[in-house]
N, C-alpha and C positions, 0 to 999 in steps of 0.2 A: 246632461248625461252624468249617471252615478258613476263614482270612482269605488273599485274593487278595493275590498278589503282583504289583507289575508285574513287566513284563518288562523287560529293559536289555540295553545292549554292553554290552561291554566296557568301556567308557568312563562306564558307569555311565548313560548316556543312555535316558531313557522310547524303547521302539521297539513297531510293532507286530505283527503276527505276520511279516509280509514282511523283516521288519528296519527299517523307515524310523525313521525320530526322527519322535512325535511330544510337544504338548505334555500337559500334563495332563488334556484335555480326550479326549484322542485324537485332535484333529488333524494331520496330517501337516506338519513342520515341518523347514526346512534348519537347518543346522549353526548358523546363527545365533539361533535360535526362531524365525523368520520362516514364519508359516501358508505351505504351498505347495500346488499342485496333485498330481496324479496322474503329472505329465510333471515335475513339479519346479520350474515355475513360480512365483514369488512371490504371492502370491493376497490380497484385502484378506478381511474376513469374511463377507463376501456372496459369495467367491469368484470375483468380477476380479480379473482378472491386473492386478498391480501392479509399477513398479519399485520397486530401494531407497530412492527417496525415498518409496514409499506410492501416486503417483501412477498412474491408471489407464494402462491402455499396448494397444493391439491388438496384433495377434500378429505383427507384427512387432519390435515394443518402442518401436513411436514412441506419444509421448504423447495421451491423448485425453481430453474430457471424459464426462461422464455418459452422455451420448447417444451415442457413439464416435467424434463428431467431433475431427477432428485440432486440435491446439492445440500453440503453442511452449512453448517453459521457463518463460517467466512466467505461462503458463497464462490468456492469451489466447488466442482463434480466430484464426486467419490473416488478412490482409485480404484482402476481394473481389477478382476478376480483373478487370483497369482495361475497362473498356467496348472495345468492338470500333470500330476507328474504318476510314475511306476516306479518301485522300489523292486530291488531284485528279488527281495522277500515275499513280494506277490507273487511276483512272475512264478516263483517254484511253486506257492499252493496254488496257482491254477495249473502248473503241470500236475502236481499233484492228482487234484480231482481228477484230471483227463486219463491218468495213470490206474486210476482206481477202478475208471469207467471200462476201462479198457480189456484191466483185469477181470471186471466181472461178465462183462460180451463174451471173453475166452470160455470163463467156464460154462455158459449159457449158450457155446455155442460144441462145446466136449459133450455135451450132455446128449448128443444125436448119436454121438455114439457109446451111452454108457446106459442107455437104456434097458433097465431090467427085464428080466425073461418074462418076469408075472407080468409086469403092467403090459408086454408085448402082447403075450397072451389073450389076454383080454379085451384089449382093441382089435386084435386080428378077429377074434371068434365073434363080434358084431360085425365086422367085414364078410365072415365066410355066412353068418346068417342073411345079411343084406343081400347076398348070392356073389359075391364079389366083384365088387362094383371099381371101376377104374381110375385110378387116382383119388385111393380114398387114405384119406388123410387121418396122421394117427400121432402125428407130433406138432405143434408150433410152436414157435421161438419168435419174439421180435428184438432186433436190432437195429439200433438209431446209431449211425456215424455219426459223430460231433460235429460242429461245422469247419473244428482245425485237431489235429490227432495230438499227440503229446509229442512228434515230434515238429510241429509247425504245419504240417499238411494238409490238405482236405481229401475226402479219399473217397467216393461212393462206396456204394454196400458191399460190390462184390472185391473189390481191392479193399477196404476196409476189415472184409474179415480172413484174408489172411495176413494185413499187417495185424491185425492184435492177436490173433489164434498161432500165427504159424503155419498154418495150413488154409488151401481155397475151401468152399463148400464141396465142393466133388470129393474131397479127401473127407471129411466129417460124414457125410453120406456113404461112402466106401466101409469105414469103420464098422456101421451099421447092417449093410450088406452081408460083409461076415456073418452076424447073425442070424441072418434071414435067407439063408445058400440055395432056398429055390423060390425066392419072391424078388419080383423087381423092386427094389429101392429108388425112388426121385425126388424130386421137390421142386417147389416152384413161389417164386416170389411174389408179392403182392403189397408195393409201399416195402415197409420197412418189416414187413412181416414174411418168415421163411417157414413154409410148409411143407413139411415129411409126407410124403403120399408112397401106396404100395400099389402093387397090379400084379394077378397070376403072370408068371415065366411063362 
């Protein structure tokens, strides 16, 4: 019975059928004996990718422990991320913006009642051509409540617009009314959006 040869380079190095060096075991091993993977990776015996000093490493080659979490050179965990903190100085620009938002709803919502004669005019007499159709609509406005007001609160729409107005809707429609002393004034909501509708008295 013939006795097995291994195989070698040239260099006299254990290789195995592909060429690679490995050790006596048949492990696949770099130039230095050091076990490697398939891609040529440093590898421990378990087969994590290890650097030269042995230590585990993801695949990027930064350091990690058992579990693959990252860890520095001394082979500590990282420390925590410092808690999330608010300085007072935020807290007022985002009152701020809420304050600005707030102001601008007011005047977007005055404007139902400051509605020019011309442009009244105008919408009405495609109404009286339409032949006067019922709840026909000749203003919209949308109004989004914040999800908290400037002063802390949530509000839906219709408490919403009289904390920023001052006034409910029935009072901005009223305003309007004046104007129009023999056409019914209404509205009606839809989502976030408030529509001015008229109808013959």
């Amino acid at each position: 019975m013939e006795e097995s040869v291994p195989v070698v380079d040239v260099s006299g190095t254990p290789v195995d059928v592909s060429g690679t060096p490995v050790d006596v075991s048949g492990t696949p091993v770099d130039v230095s004996g050091t076990p490697v993977d398939v891609s040529g990776t440093p590898v421990d015996v378990s087969g994590t990718p290890v650097d030269v000093s042995g230590t585990p490493v993801d695949v990027s080659g930064t350091p990690v422990d058992v579990s693959g979490t990252l860890i520095d050179l001394s082979g500590s965990p990282p420390p925590p991320p410092p808690p999330p903190t608010l300085t007072l100085a935020e807290i007022m620009a985002a009152q701020e913006v809420l304050l600005q938002k707030e102001a601008a709803d007011k005047a977007t919502l005055e404007s139902i009642g400051t509605l020019s004669v011309d442009e009244l005019k105008t919408k009405l007499i495609r109404w009286a051509v339409m032949g006067y159709p019922n709840n026909y609509a000749i203003h919209d406005i949308v109004i989004q409540p914040p999800p908290v007001c400037s002063d802390g609160l949530g509000r839906p729409l219709n408490e919403y617009i009289e904390f920023c107005s001052g006034k409910t809707i029935h009072q901005h429609v009223a305003a309007l009314q004046q104007t129009l002393p023999d056409i019914v004034v209404s509205f009606s909501y839809t989502g976030t959006s408030i529509q001015i509708v008229v109808l013959k008295a």
